[in-house]
N, C-alpha and C positions, 0 to 999 in steps of 0.2 A: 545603387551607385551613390555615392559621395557627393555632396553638392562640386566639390571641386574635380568631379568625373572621377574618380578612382572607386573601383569596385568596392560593395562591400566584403565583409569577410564573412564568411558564415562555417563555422565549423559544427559538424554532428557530431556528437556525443547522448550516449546512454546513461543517465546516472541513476542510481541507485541512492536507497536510502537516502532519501529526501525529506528534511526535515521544514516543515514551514515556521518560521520564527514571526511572520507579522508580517502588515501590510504596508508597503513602500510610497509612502504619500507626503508631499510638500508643494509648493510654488508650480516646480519643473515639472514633474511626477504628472501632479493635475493638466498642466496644460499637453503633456503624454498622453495620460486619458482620455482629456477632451477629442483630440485627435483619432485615438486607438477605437473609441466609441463611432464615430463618422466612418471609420473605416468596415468595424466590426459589423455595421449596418448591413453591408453588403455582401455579407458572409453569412450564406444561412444555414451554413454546418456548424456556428459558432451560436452554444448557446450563452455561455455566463465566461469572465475575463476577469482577472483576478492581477495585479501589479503584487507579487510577494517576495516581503526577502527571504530565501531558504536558504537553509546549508546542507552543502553537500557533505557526503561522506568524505573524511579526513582533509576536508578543506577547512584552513586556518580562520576564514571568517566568513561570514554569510555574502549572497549574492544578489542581483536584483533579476527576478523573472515575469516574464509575461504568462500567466498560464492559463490555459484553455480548454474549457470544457464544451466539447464537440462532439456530432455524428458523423463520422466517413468525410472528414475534411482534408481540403485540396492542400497538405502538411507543405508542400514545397511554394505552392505558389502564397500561400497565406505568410509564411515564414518571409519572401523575398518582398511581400510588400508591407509587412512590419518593419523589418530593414530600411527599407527605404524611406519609410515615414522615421523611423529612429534616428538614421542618419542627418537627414533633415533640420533635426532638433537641438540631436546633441554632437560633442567634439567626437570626431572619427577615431579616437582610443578610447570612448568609453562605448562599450556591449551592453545588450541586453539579451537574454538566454529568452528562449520564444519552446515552452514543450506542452504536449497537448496531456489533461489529467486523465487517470481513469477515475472510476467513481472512488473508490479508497481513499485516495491521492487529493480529490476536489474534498471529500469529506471531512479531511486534515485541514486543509486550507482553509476551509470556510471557519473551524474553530479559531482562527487567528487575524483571517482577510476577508472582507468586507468585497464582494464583488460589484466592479465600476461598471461593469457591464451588463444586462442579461438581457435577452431578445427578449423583443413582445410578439 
């Protein structure tokens, strides 16, 4: 929910071809991570959390995602409480895409994003 009580939005999508172009970091970004780290604490399917901008396939410019490298994680309730903390933060039109990697996927990533997160 919205701090002003309006649900958030959360739509699924599958994407394919997922290109990681680098790691999504500033001022805001940071104080995202600080938060998404406190949270990720308490998630023990979540092993490493990466803030990357990818680009999707035939999408005109890259995007900012949350991504997750996990075992048999709770995908809807971990999603519903990134949201919430997202929402929290920032204005309720701007998104953040929340998808968990496989190892291929995280091994991409890692050549370009720096992971904010990773359990001890």
């Amino acid at each position: 929910m919205i701090p002003d009580g309006t649900p958030c939005r959360h739509d699924e999508f599958t994407a394919c071809n997922i290109r990681f172009v680098g790691e999504q970091d500033g001022p805001p970004e940071r104080e995202l991570k600080s938060h998404l780290t406190t949270l990720l604490r308490s998630e023990p399917s979540v092993h490493r959390a990466y803030l990357a901008r990818v680009q999707y396939e035939n999408a005109a410019a890259p995007d900012v995602a949350l991504c997750l490298a996990a075992t048999n994680p709770d995908v809807e309730g971990i999603k519903a409480r990134v949201g919430r903390l997202f929402a929290g933060i920032f204005r309720p039109d701007v998104y953040l895409d929340v998808f968990f990697l496989s190892d291929s996927q995280e091994a991409e990533a890692a050549k370009v994003c720096r992971a904010f997160y990773v359990a001890s």
